[in-house]
C-alpha positions as CSV (number, residue, x, y, z in Angstrom):
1,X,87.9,94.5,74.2
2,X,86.1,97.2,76.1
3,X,86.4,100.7,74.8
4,X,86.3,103.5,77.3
5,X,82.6,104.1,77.5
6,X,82.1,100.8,78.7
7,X,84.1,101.3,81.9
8,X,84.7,105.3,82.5
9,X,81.3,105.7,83.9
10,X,82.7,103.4,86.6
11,X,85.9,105.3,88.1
12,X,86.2,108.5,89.8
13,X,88.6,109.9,87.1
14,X,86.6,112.2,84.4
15,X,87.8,113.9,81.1
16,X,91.8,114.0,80.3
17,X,92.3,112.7,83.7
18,X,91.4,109.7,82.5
19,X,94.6,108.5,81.3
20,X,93.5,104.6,79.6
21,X,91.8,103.9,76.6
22,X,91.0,100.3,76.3
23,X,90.5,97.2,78.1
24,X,91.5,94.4,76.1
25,X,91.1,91.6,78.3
26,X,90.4,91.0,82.2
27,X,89.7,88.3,84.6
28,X,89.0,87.9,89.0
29,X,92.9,88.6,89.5
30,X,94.5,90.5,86.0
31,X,93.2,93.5,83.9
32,X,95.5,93.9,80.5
33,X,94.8,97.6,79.0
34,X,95.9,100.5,76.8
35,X,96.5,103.8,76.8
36,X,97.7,106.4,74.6
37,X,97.3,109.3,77.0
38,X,101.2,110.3,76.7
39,X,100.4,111.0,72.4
40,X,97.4,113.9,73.4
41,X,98.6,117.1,73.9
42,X,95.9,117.7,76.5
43,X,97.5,115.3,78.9
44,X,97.1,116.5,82.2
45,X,100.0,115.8,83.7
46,X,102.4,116.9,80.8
47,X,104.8,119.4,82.2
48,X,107.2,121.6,79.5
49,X,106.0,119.9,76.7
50,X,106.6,116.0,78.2
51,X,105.2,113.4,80.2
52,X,108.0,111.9,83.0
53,X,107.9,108.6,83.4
54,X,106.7,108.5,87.0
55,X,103.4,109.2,85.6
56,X,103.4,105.6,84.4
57,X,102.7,105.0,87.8
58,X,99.1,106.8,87.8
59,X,98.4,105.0,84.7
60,X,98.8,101.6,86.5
61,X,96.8,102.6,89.5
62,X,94.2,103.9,87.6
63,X,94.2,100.1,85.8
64,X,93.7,99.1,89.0
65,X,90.5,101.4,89.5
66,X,89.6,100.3,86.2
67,X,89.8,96.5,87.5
68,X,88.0,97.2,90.5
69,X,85.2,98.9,88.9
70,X,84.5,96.4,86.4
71,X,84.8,93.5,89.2
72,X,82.0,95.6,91.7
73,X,79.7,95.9,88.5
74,X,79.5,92.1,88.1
75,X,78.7,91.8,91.8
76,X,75.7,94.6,90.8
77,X,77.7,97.7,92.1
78,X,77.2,100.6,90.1
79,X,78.6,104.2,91.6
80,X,82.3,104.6,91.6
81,X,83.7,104.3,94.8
82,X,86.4,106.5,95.8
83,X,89.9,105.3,96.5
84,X,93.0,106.8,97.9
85,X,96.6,105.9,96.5
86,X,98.2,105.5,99.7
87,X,101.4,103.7,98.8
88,X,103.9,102.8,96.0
89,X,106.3,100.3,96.8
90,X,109.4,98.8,94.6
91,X,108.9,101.5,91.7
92,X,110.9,100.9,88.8
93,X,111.4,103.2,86.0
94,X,113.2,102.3,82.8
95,X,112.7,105.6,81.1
96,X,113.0,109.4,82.1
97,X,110.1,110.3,80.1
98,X,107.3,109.4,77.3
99,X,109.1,111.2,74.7
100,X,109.4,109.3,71.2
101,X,106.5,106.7,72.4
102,X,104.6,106.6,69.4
103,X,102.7,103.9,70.1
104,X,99.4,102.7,72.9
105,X,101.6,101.4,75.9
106,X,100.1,98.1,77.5
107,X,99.1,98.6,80.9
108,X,99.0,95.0,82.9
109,X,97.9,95.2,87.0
110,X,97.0,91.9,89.0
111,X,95.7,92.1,92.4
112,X,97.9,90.9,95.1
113,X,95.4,91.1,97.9
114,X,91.5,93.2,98.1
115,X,89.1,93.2,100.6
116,X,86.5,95.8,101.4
117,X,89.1,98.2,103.0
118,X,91.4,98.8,99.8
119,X,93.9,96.4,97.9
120,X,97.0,96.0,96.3
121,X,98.1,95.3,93.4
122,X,101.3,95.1,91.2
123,X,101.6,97.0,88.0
124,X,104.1,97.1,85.3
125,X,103.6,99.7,81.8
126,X,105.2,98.1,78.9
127,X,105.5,99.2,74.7
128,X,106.3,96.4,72.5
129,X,107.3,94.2,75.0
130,X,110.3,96.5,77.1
131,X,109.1,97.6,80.3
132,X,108.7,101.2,80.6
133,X,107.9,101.0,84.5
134,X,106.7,98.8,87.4
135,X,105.7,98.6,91.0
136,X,103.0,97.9,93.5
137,X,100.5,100.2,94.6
138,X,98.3,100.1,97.5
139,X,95.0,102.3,98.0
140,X,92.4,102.5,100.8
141,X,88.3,103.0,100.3
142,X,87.7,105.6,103.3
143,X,84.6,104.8,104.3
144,X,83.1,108.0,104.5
145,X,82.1,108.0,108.1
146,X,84.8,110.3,109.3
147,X,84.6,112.7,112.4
């Protein structure tokens, strides 16, 4: 398991923006984490007192930073590199919000396809086993070279 301050230094997401916890296991392809964001009153993207399940869907694309980060380290890369969500595809919620969660949800990405220009990956939030939300995600690393 790697706690947060193994891996936060490594993502562009700081303070209650970052919405996972742990990593509790990963490999070249999978990242299995957890996150109790949705229990802390401070979460950032609570709106009238609840978190709407569409938010699930940050949670899994931040897994995916999280996997990406951890993946450039063990090449030697240290500085987070930025990355813009660019798409969701096939989005599935099972639930209108995080209400009466009481519990870490298990957040499970694999990558579908990376290269140097972005990736994509499929995601899928679950607590004790039911699915709370799934989908794909795509983001893009801009190069930084812009006119």
């Amino acid at each position: 398991m790697l706690a947060r301050t193994d891996w936060a230094p490594l993502i562009p997401h700081a303070g209650a923006m970052v919405l996972l916890d742990a990593v509790l296991d990963y490999d070249a392809t999978r990242i299995h984490a957890l996150s109790e964001a949705h229990l802390r009153a401070e979460h950032p993207l609570r709106r009238g007192g609840r978190v709407h399940a569409v938010h699930l869907c940050e949670v899994g694309a931040q897994a995916m930073a999280v996997h990406g980060a951890l993946l450039a380290r063990a090449r030697g890369e240290t500085a987070p590199r930025p990355g813009l969500l660019v798409a969701l595809r096939d989005v599935a919620l099972h639930v209108d919000t995080l209400d009466g969660i009481a519990d870490p949800v298990d957040v499970h990405a694999e990558c579908l396809l990376a290269d140097a220009g972005g990736a994509q990956y499929a995601f899928r939030v679950e607590h004790r086993g039911r699915v709370l939300a799934a989908g794909r995600a795509a983001v893009i690393h801009p190069s930084g070279d812009a006119a």
